[in-house]
C-alpha positions as a Markdown table, in Angstrom:
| # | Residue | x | y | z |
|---|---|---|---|---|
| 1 | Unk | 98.6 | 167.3 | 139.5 |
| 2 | Unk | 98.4 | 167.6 | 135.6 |
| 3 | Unk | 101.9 | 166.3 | 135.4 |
| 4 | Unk | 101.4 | 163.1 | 137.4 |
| 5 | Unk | 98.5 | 162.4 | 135.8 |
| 6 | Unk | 100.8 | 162.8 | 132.1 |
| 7 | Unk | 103.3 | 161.3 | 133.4 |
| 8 | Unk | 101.2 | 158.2 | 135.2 |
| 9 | Unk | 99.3 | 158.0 | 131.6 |
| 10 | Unk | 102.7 | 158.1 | 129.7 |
| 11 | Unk | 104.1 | 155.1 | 132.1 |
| 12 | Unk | 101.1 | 153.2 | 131.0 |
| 13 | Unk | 101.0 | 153.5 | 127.3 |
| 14 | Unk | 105.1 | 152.6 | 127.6 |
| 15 | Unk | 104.2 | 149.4 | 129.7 |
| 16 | Unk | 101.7 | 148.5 | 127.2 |
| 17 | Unk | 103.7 | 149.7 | 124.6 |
| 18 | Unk | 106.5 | 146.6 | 126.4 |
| 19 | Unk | 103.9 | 144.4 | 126.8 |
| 20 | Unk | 102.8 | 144.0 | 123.4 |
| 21 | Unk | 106.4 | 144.0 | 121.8 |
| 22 | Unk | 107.1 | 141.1 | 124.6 |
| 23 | Unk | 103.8 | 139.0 | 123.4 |
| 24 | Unk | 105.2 | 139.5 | 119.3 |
| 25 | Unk | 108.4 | 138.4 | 120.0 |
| 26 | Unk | 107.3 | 135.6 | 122.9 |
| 27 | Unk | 104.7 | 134.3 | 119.8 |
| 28 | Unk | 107.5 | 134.6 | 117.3 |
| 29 | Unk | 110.1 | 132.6 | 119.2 |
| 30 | Unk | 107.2 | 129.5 | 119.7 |
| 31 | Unk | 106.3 | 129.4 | 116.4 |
| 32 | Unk | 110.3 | 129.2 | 115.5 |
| 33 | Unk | 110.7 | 126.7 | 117.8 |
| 34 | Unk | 107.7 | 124.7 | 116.6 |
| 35 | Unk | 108.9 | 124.9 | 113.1 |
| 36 | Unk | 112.6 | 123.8 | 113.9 |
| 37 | Unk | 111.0 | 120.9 | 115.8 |
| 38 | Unk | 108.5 | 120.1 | 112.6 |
| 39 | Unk | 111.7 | 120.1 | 109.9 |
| 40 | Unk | 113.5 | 118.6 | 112.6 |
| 41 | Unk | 111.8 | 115.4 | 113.1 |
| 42 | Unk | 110.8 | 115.2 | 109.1 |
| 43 | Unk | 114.6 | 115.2 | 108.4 |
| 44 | Unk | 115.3 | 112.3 | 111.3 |
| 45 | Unk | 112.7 | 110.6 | 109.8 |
| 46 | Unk | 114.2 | 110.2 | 106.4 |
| 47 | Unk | 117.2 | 110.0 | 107.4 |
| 48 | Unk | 115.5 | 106.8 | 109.9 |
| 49 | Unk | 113.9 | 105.4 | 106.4 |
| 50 | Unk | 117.0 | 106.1 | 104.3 |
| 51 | Unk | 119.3 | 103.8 | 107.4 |
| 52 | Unk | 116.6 | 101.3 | 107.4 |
| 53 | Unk | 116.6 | 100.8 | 104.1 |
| 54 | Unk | 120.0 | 100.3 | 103.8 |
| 55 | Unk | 120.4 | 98.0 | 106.8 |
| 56 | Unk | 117.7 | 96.1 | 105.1 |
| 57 | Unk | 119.2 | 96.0 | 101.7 |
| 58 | Unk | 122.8 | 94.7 | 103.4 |
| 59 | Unk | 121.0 | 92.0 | 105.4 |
| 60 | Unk | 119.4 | 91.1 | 101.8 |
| 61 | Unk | 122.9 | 90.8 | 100.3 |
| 62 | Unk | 124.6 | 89.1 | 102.6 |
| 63 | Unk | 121.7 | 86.1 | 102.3 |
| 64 | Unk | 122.1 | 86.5 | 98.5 |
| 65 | Unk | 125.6 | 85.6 | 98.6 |
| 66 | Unk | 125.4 | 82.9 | 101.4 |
| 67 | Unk | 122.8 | 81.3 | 98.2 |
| 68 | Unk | 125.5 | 81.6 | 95.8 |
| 69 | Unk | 124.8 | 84.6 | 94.1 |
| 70 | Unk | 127.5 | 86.3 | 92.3 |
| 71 | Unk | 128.6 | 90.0 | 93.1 |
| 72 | Unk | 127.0 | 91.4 | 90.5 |
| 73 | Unk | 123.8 | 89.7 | 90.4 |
| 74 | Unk | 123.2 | 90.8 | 94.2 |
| 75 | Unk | 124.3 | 94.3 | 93.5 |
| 76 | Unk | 121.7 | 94.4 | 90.8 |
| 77 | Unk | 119.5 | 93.2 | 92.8 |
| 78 | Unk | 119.7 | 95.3 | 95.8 |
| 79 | Unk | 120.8 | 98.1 | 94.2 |
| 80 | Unk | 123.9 | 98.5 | 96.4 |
| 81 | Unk | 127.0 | 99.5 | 94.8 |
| 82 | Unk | 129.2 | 96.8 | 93.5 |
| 83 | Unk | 132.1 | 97.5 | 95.8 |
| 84 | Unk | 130.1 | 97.2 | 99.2 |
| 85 | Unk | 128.6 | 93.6 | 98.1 |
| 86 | Unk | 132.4 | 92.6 | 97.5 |
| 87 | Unk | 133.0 | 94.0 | 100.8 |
| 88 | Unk | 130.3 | 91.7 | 102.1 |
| 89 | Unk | 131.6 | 88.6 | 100.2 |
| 90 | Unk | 135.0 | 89.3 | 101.6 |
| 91 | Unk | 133.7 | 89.3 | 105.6 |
């Protein structure tokens, strides 16, 4: 009867043993996950911002240069690189 009982307790203290490395790693895998998503949507956010911005600054040129505004002055301006505001004159 002694060696059931060992044996029983020993099957216990391995389940619990299981159970407790399954909650760690279970609590580790959503807290990883959480994080990816948090750096995740900071990055498309900039990345959002940084497209915006430059969509804006375009739209901005191309008005600059339907005024009469020379390549240089709307690159200056906009801070858009000289060549892509010659592109823009050119379309």
């Amino acid at each position: 009867m002694k060696q059931v009982e060992e044996r029983y307790i020993s099957f216990e203290t391995s389940k619990m043993a299981y159970r407790d490395i399954k909650n760690s790693v279970d609590t580790a895998k959503r807290e990883g996950i959480e994080i990816g998503m948090e750096k995740g949507m900071k990055k498309g956010r900039e990345e959002g911002r940084a497209e915006g911005k430059h969509e804006a600054n375009t739209e901005t040129a191309q008005r600059l240069l339907a005024m009469g505004l020379s390549a240089e002055q709307v690159a200056k301006a906009t801070q858009l690189p000289l060549e892509i505001i010659k592109n823009l004159s050119s379309s």
